[in-house]
N, C-alpha and C positions, 0 to 999 in steps of 0.2 A: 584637577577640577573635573565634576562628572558636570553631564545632561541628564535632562529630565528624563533620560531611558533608565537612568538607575533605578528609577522606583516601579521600574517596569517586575512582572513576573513571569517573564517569558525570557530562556535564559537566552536566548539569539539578541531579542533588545540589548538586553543586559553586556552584552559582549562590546556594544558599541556607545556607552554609558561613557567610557572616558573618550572617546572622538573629540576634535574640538570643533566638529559640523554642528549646530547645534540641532538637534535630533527633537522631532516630534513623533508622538504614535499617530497613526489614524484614528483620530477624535475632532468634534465637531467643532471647537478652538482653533485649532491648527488648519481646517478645511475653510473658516471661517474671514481667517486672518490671512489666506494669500486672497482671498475674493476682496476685504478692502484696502490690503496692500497691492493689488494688482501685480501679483509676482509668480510665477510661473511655479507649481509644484513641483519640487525631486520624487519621485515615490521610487523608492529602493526597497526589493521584497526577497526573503530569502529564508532560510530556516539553519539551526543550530549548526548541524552534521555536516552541511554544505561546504567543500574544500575551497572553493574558488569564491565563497563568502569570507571566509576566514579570511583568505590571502586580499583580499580587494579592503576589509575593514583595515588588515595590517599595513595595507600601501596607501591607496587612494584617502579612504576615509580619514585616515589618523593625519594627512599632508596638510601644513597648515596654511599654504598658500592656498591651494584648492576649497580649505574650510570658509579662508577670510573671503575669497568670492560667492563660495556656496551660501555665504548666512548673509552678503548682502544682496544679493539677487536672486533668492530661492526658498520656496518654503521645503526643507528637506523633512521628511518623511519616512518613518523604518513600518514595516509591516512584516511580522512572520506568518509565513504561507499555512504552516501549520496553524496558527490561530483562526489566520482569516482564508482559507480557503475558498473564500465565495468573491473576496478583494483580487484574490493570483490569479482566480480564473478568468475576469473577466481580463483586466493587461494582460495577460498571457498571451489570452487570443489576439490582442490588439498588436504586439509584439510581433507575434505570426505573420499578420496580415500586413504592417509594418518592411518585415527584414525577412521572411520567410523561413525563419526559424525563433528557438526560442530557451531558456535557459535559467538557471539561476547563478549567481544574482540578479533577479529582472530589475532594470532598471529602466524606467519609462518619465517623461516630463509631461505632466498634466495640463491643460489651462485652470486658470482657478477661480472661473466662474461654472463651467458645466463638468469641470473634470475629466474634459477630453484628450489621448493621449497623442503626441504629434510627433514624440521622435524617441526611442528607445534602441538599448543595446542589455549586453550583457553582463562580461568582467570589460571593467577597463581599466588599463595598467595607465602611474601617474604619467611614465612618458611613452610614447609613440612607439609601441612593436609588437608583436604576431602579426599586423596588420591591420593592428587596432590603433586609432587617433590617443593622444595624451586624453585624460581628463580635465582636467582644466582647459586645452585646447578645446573640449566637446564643448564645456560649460561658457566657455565665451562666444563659440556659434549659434549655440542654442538663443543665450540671449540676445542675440543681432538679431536675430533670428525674428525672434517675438518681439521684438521691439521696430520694428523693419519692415516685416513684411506681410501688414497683417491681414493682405488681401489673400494672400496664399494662405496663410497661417487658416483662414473662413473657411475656403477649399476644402483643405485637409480634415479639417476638425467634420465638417459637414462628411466628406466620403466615410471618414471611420465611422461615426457615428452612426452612419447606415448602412455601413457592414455588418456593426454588431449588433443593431439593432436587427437587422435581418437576418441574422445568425439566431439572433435568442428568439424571434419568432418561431422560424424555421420558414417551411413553402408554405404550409395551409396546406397541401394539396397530399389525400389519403389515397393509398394502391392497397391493394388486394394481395395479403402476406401468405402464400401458401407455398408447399415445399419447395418450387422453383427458385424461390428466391432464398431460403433458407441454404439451400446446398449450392445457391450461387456464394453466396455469402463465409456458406464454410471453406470452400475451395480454395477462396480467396481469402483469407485469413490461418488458413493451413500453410499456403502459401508463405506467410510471414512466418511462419515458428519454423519451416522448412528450409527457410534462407539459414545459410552458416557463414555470409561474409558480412556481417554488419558487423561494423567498427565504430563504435563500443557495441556491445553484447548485453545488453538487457534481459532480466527474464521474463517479462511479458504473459506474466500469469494471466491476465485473462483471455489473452490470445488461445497460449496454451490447453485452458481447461475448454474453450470451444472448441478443440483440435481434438480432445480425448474426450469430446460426446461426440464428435465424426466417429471413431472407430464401432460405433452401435447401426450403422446404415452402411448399406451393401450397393448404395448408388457406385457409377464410376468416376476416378478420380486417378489424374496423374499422378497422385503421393500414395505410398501406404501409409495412411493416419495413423496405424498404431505403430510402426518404425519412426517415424517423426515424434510424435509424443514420447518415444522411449530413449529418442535420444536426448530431448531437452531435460527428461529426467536426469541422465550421464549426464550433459553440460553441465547442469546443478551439482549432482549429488559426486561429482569425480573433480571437478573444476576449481580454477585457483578463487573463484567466487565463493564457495563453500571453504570453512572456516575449518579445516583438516583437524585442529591439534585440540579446539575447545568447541566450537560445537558453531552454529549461525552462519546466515550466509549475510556479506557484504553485497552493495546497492546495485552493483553492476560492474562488468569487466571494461578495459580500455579497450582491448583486442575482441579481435573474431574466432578464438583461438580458447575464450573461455579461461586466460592463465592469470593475466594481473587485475585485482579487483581494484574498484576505488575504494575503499576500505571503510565506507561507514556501514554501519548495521542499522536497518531500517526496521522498524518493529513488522511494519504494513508488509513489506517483503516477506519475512519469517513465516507470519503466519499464512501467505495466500501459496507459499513456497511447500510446507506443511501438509496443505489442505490436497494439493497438485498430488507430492507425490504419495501420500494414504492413497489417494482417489488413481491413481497409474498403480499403486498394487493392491487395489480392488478388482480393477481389471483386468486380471493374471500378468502383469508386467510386474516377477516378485524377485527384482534384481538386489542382491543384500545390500549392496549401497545405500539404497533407499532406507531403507529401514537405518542403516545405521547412520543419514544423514536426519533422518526424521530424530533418533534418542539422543542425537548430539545436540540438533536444536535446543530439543527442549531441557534439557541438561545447561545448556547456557541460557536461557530465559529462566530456569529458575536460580540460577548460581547468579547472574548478573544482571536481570533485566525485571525481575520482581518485587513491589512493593515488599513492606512487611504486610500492610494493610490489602495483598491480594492482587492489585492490579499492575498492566505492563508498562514498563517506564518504554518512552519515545522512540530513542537513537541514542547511538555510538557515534562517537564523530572518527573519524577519518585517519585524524591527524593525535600525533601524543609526544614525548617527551622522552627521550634517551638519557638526558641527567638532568638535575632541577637545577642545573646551572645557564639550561638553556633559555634563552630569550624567547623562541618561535620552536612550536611544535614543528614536528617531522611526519608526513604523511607513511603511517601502515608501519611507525616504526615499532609498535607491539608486537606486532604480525609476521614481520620476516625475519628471515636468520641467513646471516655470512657465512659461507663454507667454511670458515676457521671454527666459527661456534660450533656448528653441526659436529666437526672434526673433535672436539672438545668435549662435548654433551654425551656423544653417542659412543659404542664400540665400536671398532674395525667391522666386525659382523652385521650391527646396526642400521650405521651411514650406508653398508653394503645394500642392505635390502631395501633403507630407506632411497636410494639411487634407483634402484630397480622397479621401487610401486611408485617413485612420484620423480616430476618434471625438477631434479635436481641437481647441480655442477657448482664447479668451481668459480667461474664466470656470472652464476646468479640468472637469472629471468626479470630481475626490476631493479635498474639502477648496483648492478652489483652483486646483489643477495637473491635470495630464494623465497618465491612464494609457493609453497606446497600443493602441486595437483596432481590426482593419483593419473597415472597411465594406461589403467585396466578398470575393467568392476569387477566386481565379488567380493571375497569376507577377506577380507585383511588377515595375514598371518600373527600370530603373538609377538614374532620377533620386531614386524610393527609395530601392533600395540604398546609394547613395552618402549618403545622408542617415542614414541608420541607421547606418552604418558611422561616421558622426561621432559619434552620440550614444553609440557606445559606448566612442569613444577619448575623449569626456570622462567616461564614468563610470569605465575600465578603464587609462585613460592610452597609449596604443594603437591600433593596428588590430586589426581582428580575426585577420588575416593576420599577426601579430606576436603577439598577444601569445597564446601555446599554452597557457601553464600559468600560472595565476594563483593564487599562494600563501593555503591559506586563513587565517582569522582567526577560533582557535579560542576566544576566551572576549572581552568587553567592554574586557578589559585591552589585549591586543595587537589590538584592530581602533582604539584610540585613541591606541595610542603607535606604532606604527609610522608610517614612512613611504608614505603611499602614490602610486603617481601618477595617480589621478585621483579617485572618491569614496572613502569611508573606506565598507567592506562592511558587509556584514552577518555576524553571527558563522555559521561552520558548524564543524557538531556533525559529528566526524572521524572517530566509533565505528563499527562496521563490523556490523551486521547480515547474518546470513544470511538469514533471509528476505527481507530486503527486496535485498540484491545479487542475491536469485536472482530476484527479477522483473525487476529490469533484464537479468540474464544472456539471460531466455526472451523479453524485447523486442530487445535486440538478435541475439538466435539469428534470431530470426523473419524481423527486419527484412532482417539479411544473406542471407535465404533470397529475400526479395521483391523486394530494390531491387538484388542481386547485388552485395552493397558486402562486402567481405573484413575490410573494415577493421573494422565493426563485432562479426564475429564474432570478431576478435582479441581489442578489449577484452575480450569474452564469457569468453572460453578464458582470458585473464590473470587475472578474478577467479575464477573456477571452481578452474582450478591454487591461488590461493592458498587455497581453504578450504579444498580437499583436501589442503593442506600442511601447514596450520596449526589447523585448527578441530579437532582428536582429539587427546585429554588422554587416556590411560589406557582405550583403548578407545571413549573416549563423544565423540558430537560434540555441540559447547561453542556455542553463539548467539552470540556479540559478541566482536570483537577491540578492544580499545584501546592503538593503538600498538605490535601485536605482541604484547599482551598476551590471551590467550584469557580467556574469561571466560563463566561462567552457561550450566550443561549446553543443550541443545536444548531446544527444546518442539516442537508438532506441528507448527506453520506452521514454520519452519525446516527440519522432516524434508519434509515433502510439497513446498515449495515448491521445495527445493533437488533432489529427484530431477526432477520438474519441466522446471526448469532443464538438468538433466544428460540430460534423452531428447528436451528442443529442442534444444541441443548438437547432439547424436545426430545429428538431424534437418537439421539446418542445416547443419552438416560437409557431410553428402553432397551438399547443392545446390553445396557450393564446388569448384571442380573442382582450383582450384591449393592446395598441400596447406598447411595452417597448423598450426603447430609447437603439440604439445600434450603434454603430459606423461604423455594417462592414458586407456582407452579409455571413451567417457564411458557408454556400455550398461550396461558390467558395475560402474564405479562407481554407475552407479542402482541398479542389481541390490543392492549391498551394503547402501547408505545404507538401501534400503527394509528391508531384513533387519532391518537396526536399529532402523528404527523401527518393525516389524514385532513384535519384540522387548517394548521398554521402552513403548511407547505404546498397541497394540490391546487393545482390551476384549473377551476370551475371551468376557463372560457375554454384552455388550449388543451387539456388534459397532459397528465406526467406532474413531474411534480419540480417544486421551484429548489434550487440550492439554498437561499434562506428564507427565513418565514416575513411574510407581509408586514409583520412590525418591527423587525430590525435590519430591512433593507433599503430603508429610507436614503441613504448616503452614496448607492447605488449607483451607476451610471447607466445600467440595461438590469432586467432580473433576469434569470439563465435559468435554464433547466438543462443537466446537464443528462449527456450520453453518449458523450467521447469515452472511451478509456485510454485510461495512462497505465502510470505505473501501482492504479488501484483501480479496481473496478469502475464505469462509470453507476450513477446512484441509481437513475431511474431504471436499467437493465435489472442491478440486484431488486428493484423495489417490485418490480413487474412479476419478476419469477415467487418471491415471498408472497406476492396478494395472491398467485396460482395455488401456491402450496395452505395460505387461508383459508384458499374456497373447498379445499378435498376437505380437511382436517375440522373447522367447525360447519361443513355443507354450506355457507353462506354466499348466495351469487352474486352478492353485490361486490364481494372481493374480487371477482372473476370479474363482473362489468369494467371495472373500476381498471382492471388490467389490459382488455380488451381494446379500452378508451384508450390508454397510456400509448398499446402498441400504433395505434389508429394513428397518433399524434406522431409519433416520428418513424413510421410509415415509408413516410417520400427519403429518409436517411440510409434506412435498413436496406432497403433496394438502393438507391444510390452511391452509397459511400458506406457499405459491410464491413470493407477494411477500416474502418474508422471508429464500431461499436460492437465489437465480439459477444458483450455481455447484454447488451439489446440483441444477437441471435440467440445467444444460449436462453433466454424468455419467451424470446417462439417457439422454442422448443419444448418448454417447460408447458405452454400453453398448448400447443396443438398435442401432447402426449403423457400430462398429466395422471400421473395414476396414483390412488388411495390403494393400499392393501390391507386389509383387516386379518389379522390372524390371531394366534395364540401367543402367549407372553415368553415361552421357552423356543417360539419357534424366529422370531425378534433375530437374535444375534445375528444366526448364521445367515439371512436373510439380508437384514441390512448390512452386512461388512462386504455385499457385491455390490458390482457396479451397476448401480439400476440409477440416475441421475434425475429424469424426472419423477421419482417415486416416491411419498411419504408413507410414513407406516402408523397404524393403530392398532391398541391394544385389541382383541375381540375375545375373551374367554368366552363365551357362552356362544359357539357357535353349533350350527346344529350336528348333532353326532355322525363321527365318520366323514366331516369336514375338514381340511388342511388350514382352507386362507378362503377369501372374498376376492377377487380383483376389479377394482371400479374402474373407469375411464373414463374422465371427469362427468358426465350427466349419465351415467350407465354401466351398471353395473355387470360382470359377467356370471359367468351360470358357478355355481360353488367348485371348488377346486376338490378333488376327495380323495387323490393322491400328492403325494409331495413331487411327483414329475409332471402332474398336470398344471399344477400354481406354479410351478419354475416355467413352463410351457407359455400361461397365460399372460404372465410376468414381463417375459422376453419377447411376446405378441404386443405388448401396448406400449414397451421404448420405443416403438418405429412406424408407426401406423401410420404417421404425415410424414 
């Protein structure tokens, strides 16, 4: 017997459709019905790919004694984070402020008249170990709890409630953002990409890409910015993170060591991962790693992570299936290989070198077996190649030269009865995100600008055409397609990341000199998108912009304007530096006002807590050194595949004769450039001015 999550279209619900909790989505029925049942909400929030989701639906959730309590004392609740992003962020934070950490599965208990959260954790196992209480033990505290004691229970609900409330304000109080604080801000957030003992190992792209705009200023600093930036490139592009044998990098490592990954593929990762290292070999860091961790990505997003219809499916989950006789998927079992296989697979000569380029024994690195990480950079020899290209026609049944497109295997059912020819996958989650397509869009915009590869920009423009085909219902643009199916209005990373998206387009186009077929002209589609979210998203009183739009965040418990960064950008940082690159590109100051306002508003953040929004510094930067370049069409390429980061470019055929380029610096322009060493001159004068 299923719950009402079966008719859900989000495959995460879907996964927990046979539970016998009885599962509600977040909708206004179920929000409704613990307010006049007076029954304390579950809200349990998590997404597809998530390993310690998977394992907590297979224990906790499926136990029937825990469900027969859960359904009468609880209104239980599923939300996936990827739908509702603007629902995770707010418990997230509450969570924090809670337990001083924070995680998925989040699992938090509401009241269910104001939707206040009063006690929350993460996995919990049915019975009592890591340190963690049973679940059922939680769930009968909780309810004494709220039944008990509800002088405390007012307390509680009253202090969070104006934590978050005071968080989603902010101070109110504005400082004065000039370089001091910028290079306070970099230091210390160089700092974090600098650490090598964190345990798990993230890659923390946007840490990262503020660490590789330090290497453009000549202030002093305990790190060499460009040895720190060049090593989290190696972490990446050498690391058991990176997906050696087919191409993508997994979500993050356990270790500090960079060896064993948790082994989902995050779409949002690939492309900001992508973007990183194009943008570290713009900046003469032209380590072949790079490059061949960048062809391998995109080789596996188009073999496995591609619509036919153009756009990027989700995630990879973690976890997959050794024989279809198994009950419970196996975490990373696509992914590694036993010394006996390798011994089997490879030749004597093979295994030899494969031992030599990567972190591999008899003993194994994870549980026995071997996660592959090379132990040098540079180009890999052939006798590698040819070695890797085996191990993937036994996982893929193939060459890699054969096999282009690889069917995915969307839920546990069909990755165990299908046929496959070589291991049985891992399931991926096929939903289409806009935010997260549009950070792959801005890594492969970039990449085809850097590496001169056309190809890339194709995919780019393929999914682009489709959300401007498909993602606008009734005027409004919609966050998630499944299967053609649009779904769930925009929220702010969707608006910002996707204009984004559309002015590296912009950007990328002009490096391409042979024309590629596109539907739309991507400037003035920025132009719009912003409009819009211009519209349904800014905050008149506070400035920056809200996570969702004034008329679908009624359900709300605070509205947030976000400018944390996680494991994605936060939104207002990207939105601030795109309204910069508005105001060179159609000269309009109101886009500049409008940015100006934004930084103004989280201000007292930037100087207080730098290490908290890397992507709110990289938009002071964008803002205090801003530059338009005007040149000629042939002179484009070589121009933008450097590192010039806060720079846009435009076309200028008709400039006056014996002119090179124009360089502007946002309200002033400078004197015409009339050699090619002068405009490189002027160029590399306006990255650094603040």
């Amino acid at each position: 017997m299923v719950n009402r999550l079966a008719q859900s279209q989000s495959l995460y619900l879907r996964k927990h459709a046979e539970n016998p909790i009885d599962w509600w989505p977040w909708c206004e029925e179920a929000l409704s019905m613990a307010h006049s049942q007076n029954k304390p909400i579950f809200l349990s929030i998590g997404y597809s790919s998530c390993h310690w989701c998977t394992v907590m639906e297979g224990e906790a959730f499926s136990n029937s004694a825990i469900a027969e309590y859960m359904n009468s004392h609880f209104i239980p609740i599923k939300v996936d984070r990827e739908e509702r992003p603007d629902i995770d962020s707010i418990y997230m934070q509450a969570l924090q402020m809670m337990t001083g950490q924070g995680g998925w599965p989040l699992n938090v208990f509401l009241t269910p008249d104001e939707r206040i959260p009063f006690y929350g954790g993460t996995y919990f196992p049915v019975e009592a170990r890591y340190g963690r209480p049973g679940f059922l033990e939680v769930l009968q505290a909780i309810n004494r709890f709220y039944n008990t004691e509800t002088s405390k229970l007012e307390t509680f609900k009253s202090e969070i409630l104006g934590n978050l409330q005071q968080s989603a304000m902010l101070s109110g109080v504005t400082v004065e953002l000039g370089g001091e604080v910028f290079q306070k801000g970099l230091e210390l957030n160089t700092g974090i990409i600098a650490s090598h003992d964190r345990d798990p190992s993230f890659p923390m792209m946007p840490y990262a890409e503020l660490a590789l705009r330090g290497t453009r200023f000549n202030f002093p600093s305990k790190y060499d910015r460009q040895q720190v930036c060049t090593q989290r490139g190696l972490d990446l592009a050498l690391g058991g993170i990176y997906d050696h044998v087919a191409g993508g990098f997994h979500r993050y490592t356990v270790d500090s060591t960079w060896t064993v990954p948790h082994f989902e593929k995050m779409l949002y990762d690939n492309g900001q991962i992508v973007e990183y290292l194009a943008n570290l070999w713009s900046a003469g860091v032209q380590e072949p790693a790079f490059e061949t961790a960048v062809v391998g990505t995109v080789e596996w997003l188009k073999r496995e992570m591609t619509a036919p219809t153009g756009y990027f499916y989700a995630a990879q989950d973690a976890d997959s299936f050794n024989t279809s006789e198994e009950v419970e998927p196996e975490e990373g079992a696509f992914y590694v290989w036993t010394y006996s296989e390798l011994e089997q697979i490879l030749t004597p000569e093979e295994l030899v070198e494969i031992q030599a380029q990567f972190t591999v024994s008899s003993g194994g690195n994870f549980e026995g077996k071997n996660v592959l990480q090379r132990r040098h950079p540079g180009k890999l020899s052939e006798t590698v190649e040819t070695a890797l290209a085996k191990l993937f026609q036994v996982r893929y049944g193939g060459q890699p030269d054969t096999v282009k497109i690889f069917p995915p295997a969307r839920n546990n059912r069909e990755a165990k009865n299908e046929s496959w020819p070589g291991r049985i996958p891992a399931v991926t989650d096929t939903k289409m995100i806009v935010a997260w397509n549009s950070l792959m869009i801005s890594g492969l915009a970039r990449a085809a600008a850097i590496f001169g590869n056309r190809e890339y920009l194709e995919l780019a423009v393929k999914a682009a055409n489709f959300i401007l085909d498909n993602q606008w219902i009734e005027g409004r643009f919609h966050r998630l397609n499944y299967d053609g199916k649009t779904a769930v209005v925009a929220q702010s990373e969707d608006y910002t990341l996707f204009v984004k998206a559309l002015l590296d387009l912009h950007q990328g186009s002009l490096s391409v000199i042979e024309e590629v077929e596109t539907n739309h002209n991507w400037l003035e589609k920025a132009v719009e998108v912003q409009a819009e979210f211009d519209e349904f998203l800014w905050s008149v009183e506070l400035g920056g912009y809200y996570n969702a739009a004034r008329d679908t965040s009624g359900d709300l418990l605070v509205r947030e304007r976000s400018y944390t960064d996680n494991a994605t950008p936060a939104a207002n940082g990207i939105a601030i530096a795109s309204l910069v690159r508005l105001a060179l590109l159609r000269e309009n100051l109101e886009y500049l006002d409008r940015a100006q306002q934004s930084l103004q508003a989280f201000s007292s953040i930037i100087q207080d807590s730098p290490q908290a929004c890397p992507s709110l510094l990289a938009a002071l930067d964008c803002y205090h050194n801003s530059t338009l370049i005007r040149t000629t069409s042939d002179r484009i390429p070589e121009l933008i595949s450097q590192y010039y980061p806060t720079t846009v470019f435009q076309i200028e055929n008709d400039l006056p004769a014996g002119v090179f380029g124009l360089v502007c610096e946002c309200l002033t322009c400078k004197e015409p450039a009339k050699t090619q060493e002068r405009l490189l001159e002027e160029i590399l004068a306006s990255q650094t001015r603040v």
